[in-house]
C-alpha positions in Angstrom: 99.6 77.7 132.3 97.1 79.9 134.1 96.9 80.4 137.7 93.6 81.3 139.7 93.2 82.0 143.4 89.5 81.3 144.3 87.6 81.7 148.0 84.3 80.1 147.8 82.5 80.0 151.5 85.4 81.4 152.8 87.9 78.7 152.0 90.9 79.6 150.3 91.8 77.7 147.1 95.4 77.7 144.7 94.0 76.4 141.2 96.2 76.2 138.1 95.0 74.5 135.0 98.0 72.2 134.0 96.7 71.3 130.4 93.9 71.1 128.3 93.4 68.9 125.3 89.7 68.9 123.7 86.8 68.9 126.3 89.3 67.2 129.2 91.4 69.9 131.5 93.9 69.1 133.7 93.9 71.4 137.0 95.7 71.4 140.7 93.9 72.6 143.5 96.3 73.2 146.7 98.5 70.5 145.2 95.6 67.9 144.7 95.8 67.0 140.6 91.9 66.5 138.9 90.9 65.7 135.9 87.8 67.4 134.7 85.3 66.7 131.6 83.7 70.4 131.0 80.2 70.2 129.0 81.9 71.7 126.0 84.7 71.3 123.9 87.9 73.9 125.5 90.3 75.9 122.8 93.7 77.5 124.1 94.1 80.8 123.8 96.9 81.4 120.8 98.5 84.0 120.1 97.3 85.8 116.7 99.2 85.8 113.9 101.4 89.4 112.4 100.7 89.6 108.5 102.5 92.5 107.0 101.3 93.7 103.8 103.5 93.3 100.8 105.4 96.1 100.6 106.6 98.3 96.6 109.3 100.1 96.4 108.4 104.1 95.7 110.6 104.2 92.8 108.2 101.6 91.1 105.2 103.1 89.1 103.8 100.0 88.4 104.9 97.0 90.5 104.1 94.3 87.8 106.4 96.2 85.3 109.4 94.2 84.2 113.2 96.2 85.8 114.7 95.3 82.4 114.0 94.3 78.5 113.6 90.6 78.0 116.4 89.3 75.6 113.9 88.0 73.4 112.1 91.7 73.1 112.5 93.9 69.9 115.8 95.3 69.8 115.6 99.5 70.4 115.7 101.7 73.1 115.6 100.6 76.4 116.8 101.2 80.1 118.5 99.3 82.5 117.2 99.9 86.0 118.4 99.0 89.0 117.5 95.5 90.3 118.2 96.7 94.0 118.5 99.5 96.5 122.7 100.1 96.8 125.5 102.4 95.1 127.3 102.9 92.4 131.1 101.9 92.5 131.9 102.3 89.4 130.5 102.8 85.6 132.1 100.7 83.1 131.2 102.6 79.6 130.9 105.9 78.2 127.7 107.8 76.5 128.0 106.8 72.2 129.8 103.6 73.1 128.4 100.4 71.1 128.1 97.6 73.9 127.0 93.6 73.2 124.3 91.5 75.2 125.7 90.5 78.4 128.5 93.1 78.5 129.4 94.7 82.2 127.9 98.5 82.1 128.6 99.1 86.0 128.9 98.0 89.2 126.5 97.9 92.0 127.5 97.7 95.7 124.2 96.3 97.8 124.1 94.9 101.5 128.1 94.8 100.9 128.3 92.9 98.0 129.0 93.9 94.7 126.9 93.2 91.6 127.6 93.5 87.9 124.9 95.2 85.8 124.9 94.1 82.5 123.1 94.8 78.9 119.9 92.8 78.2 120.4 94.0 74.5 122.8 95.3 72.0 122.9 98.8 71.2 124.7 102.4 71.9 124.6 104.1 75.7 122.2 107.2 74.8 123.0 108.7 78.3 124.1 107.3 81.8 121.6 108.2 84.2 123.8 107.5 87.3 127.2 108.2 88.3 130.2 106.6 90.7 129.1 107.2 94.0 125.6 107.7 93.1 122.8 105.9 95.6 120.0 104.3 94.0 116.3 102.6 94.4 115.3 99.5 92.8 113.5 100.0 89.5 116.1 103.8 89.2 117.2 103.6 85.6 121.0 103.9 85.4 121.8 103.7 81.5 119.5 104.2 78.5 120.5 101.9 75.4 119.3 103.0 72.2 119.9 101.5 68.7 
């Protein structure tokens, strides 16, 4: 643990304090072991703890906002946003096409692995924000569905 080197009327002393547990301490002096009571009650030093604040995505306005349309919302115009920071590989429809709930729009490549973005609704693609090859933030809209 901790190792002290003390002189006290001239004498030389080695002391290292071996444990403590409460108000009880453990300690060698030049090889001797002791146990020692001290008058109050002894608390290791720990080391403190990091806490990182929660971080938000820049793209995000408002962090509690919902990425996508709930399937249970009115059906109209809405976006689909990216759930993830990654790249487009590949965009599956075409703006004025009439696509289904749970149809594959595109495809995401994130941390190496590819993910399908699919409609939360029915309607018509109003415009495709992002292109093959396009990078993109979490919460960047990629397609606009309209009715």
């Amino acid at each position: 643990m901790k190792k002290f080197k003390f002189t006290i009327n001239g004498n030389q002393y080695d002391a290292e304090i071996l444990s403590v547990e409460e108000n009880f301490a453990e300690i060698e002096i030049n090889g001797t072991h002791y146990k020692v009571e001290v008058d109050k009650t002894l608390q290791m030093t720990k080391t403190p703890k990091l806490i990182r604040s929660v971080s938000v995505p820049s793209t995000d306005v408002h962090p509690s906002a919902v990425k996508t349309s709930s399937p249970s919302a009115p059906k109209g115009a809405g976006t689909i946003k990216s759930p993830l920071p990654g790249t487009v590989l590949e965009v599956l429809v075409k703006q004025g096409d009439v696509v289904k709930m749970g149809q594959k729009l595109l495809v995401l490549e994130a941390m190496k692995m590819e993910n399908n973005i699919e409609a939360d609704k029915e309607g018509r693609i109003v415009s495709i924000e992002k292109h093959k090859g396009d990078a993109v933030m979490e919460g960047d809209v990629l397609i606009v569905i309209g009715e």
